[in-house]
C-alpha positions in Angstrom: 0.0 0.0 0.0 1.4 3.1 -1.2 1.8 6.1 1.5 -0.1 9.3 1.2 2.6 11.8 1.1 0.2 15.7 1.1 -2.4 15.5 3.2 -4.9 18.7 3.1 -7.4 19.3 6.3 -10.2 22.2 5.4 -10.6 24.4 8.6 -13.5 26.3 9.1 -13.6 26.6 12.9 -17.0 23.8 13.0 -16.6 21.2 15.3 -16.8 18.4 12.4 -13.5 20.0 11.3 -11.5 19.9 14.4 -12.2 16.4 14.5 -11.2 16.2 10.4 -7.7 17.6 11.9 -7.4 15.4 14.7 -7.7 12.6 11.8 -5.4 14.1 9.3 -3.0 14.7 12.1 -2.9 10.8 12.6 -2.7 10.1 9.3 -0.1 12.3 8.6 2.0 11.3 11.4 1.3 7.7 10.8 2.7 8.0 6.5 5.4 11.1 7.7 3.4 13.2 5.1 3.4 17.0 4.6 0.1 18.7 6.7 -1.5 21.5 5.0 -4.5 23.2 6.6 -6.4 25.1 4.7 -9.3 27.9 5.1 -11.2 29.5 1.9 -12.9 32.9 3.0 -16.1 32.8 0.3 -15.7 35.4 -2.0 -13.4 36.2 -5.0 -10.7 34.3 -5.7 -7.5 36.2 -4.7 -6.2 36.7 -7.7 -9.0 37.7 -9.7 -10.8 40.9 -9.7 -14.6 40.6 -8.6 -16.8 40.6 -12.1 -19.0 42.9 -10.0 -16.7 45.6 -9.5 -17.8 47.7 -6.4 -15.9 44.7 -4.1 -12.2 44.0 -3.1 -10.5 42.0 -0.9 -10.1 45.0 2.0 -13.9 43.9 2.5 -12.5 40.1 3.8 -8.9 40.8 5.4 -10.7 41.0 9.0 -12.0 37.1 8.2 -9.1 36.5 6.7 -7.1 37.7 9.6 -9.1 35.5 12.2 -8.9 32.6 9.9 -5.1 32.6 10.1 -4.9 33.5 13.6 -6.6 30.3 14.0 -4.8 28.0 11.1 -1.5 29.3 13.5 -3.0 27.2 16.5 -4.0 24.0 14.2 -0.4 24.1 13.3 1.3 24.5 16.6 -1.4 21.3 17.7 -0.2 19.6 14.7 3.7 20.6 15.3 3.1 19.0 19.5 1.7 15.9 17.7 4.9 15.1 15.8 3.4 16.4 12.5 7.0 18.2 11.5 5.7 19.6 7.7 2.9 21.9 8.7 1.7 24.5 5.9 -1.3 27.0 6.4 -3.0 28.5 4.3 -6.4 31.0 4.1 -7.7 32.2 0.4 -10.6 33.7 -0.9 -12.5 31.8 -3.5 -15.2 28.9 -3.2 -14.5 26.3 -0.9 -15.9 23.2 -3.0 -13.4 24.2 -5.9 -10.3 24.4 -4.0 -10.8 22.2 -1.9 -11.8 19.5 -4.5 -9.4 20.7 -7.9 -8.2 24.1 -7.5 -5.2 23.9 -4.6 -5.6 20.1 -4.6 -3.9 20.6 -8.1 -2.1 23.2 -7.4 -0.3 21.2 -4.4 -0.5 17.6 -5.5 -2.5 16.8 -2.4 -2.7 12.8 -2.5 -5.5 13.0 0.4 -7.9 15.0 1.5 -9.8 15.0 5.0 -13.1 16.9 5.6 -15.5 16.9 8.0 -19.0 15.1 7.4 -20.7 18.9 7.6 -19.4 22.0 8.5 -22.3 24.2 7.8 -25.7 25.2 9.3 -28.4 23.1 7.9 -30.0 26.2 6.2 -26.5 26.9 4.9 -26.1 23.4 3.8 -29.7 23.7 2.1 -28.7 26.6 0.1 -25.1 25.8 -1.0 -25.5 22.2 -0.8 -23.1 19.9 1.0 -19.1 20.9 0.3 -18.3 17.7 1.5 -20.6 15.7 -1.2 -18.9 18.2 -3.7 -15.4 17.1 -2.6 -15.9 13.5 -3.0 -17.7 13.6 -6.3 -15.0 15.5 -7.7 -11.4 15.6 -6.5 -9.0 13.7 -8.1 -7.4 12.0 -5.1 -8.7 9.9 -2.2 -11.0 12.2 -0.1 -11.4 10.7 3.9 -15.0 11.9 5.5 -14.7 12.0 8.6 -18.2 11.7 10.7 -16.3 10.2 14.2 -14.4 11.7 16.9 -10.6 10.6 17.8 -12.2 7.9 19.8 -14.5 6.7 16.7 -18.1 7.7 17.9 -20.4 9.3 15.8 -20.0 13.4 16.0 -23.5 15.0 16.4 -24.2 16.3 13.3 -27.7 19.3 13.4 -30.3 17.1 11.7 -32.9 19.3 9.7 -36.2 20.4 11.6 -39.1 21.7 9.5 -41.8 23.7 10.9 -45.5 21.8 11.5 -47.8 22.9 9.8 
């Protein structure tokens, strides 16, 4: 069995993502692979101009600020693990793309681990499910994880509808 050699964890501060780090940590560790953890800020990709016009990227650096604050952490947890290749990274672009083709390509990232959910169920009902995005499309092996570090099942916000 060959050894994954980049790993890539998407961070965005849910709880179904911490536990998608504390897996790609193992995993990592476990094939001495490169770690990169990654947070996409929606909105224009950085290098492109918006097509509307009136927006620029001054209107994301404070998310873009806390997002790295917090990919600094992840690393330093990853570093203490015995992960020794830690890259972060935060852009601004659409989460499902780089996450499943844009910086997977870009890096040659062999695997990537996600976390079963990571939005709000109305956010999940509007932009539909990143996750199911991911592992339709990337080009590499994608690992879903839905357990904690011990392997139970992560409470994941079920859908309520109103009665009517």
């Amino acid at each position: 069995m060959t050894a994954y050699r980049k790993v890539l964890v998407g961070i965005d501060g849910s709880k179904q993502s911490t536990m998608a780090l504390k897996k790609a940590i193992a995993t990592a560790k476990r094939n001495q692979a490169q770690l990169y953890l990654l947070s996409i800020v929606n909105g224009p990709a950085n290098d492109r101009q918006s097509s509307f016009g009136f927006l620029d990227q001054s209107a994301y650096q404070q998310t873009t600020e806390t997002m790295e604050k917090l990919l600094a952490k992840k690393k330093e947890e990853a570093v203490a693990a015995g992960v020794p290749k830690v890259q972060t990274r935060v852009l601004s672009g659409n989460a499902k793309v780089e996450l499943s083709t844009g910086f997977v390509a870009q890096e040659e990232i062999d695997l990537v681990v996600i976390g079963a959910s990571g939005l709000n169920v109305v956010g999940r009902m509007i932009v539909g499910s990143t996750t199911a995005y991911v592992v339709r499309e990337a080009p590499c092996d994608v690992m879903v994880v839905r357990t904690d570090e011990d392997n139970k099942p992560l409470a994941i916000e079920k859908a309520s509808y109103p009665k009517m």
